[in-house]
N, C-alpha and C positions, 0 to 999 in steps of 0.2 A: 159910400165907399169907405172901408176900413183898413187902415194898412199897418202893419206889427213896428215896432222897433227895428227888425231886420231889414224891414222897409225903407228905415227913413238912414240908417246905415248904408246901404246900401247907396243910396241917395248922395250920400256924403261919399263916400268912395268915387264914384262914377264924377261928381263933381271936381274931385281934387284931382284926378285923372285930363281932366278936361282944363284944369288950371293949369295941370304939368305940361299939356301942350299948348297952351295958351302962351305960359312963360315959354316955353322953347320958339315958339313960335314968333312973337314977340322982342324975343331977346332982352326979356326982362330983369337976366343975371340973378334970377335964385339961387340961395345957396344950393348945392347937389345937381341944380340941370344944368344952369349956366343956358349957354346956347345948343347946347350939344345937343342933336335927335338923336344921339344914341342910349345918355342919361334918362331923355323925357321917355323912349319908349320903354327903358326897363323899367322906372317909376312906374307908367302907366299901364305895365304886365304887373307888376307886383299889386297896384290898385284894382286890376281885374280879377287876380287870382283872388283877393282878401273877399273881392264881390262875390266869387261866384259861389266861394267857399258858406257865404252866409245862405245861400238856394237850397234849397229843398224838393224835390222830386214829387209832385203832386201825381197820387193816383189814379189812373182812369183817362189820363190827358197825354197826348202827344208828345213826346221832347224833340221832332223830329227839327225843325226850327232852331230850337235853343241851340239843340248837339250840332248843328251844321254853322251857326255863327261861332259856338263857340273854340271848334276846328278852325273856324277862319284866323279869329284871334290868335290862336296858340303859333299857326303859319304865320300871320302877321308882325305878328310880336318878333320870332325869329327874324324875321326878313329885315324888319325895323332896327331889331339890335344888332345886324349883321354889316347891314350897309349903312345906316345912321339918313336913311333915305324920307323925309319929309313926308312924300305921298305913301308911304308906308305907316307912318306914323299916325298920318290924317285919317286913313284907313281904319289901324287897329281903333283909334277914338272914338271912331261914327259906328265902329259894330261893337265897342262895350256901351255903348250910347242906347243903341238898338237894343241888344240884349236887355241892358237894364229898363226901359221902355217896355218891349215886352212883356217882363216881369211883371213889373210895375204895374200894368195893366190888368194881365191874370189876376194878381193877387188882388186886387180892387175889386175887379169881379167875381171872384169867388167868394168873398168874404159878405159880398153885398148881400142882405135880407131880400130872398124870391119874393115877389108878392103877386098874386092872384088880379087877374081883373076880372071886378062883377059888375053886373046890368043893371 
């Protein structure tokens, strides 16, 4: 399995994301989140956008999946920055989790050398 630089970006995105609600979550007084879910979900919408912005549209394959989390995210996000609601928060993290997993995975596989089995 081979995975790009955009890969391992991504990687780091999706993690620091996952730190911004760890600290909200936590109350670990970052500077910029503090306690607030409303700070952690914007952080965590701006660390999704940077992600998704790195993706690439693979030929020949379904986006059917991605497009409907990534819909969820965008609703989430709103909901999250709106009401500064925890299980909104938790939510948008486990589907750029997911999304990025996905990815992640595709591109592993794609990238991997076919190889033949003989007798």
């Amino acid at each position: 399995m081979t995975l790009s630089a955009k890969d391992a970006a991504a990687t780091a995105f999706t993690s620091l994301g996952v730190l911004a609600f760890l600290a909200t979550h936590e109350g670990w007084g970052v500077p910029l989140i503090g306690a607030s879910h409303r700070w952690a979900a914007g952080a965590v919408a701006l660390l999704g956008i940077l992600t998704c912005g790195l993706g690439s549209r693979e030929p020949g394959r379904s986006a059917t999946l991605p497009s409907v989390l990534g819909t969820a995210a965008l609703v989430l996000s709103a909901v999250a920055i709106a009401t500064g609601s925890l299980t909104a928060l938790s939510l948008l993290v486990l589907d750029i989790v997911l999304l990025w997993a996905l990815s992640t995975l595709r591109h592993g596989r794609s990238h991997a050398p076919h190889r033949t089995l003989t007798a």
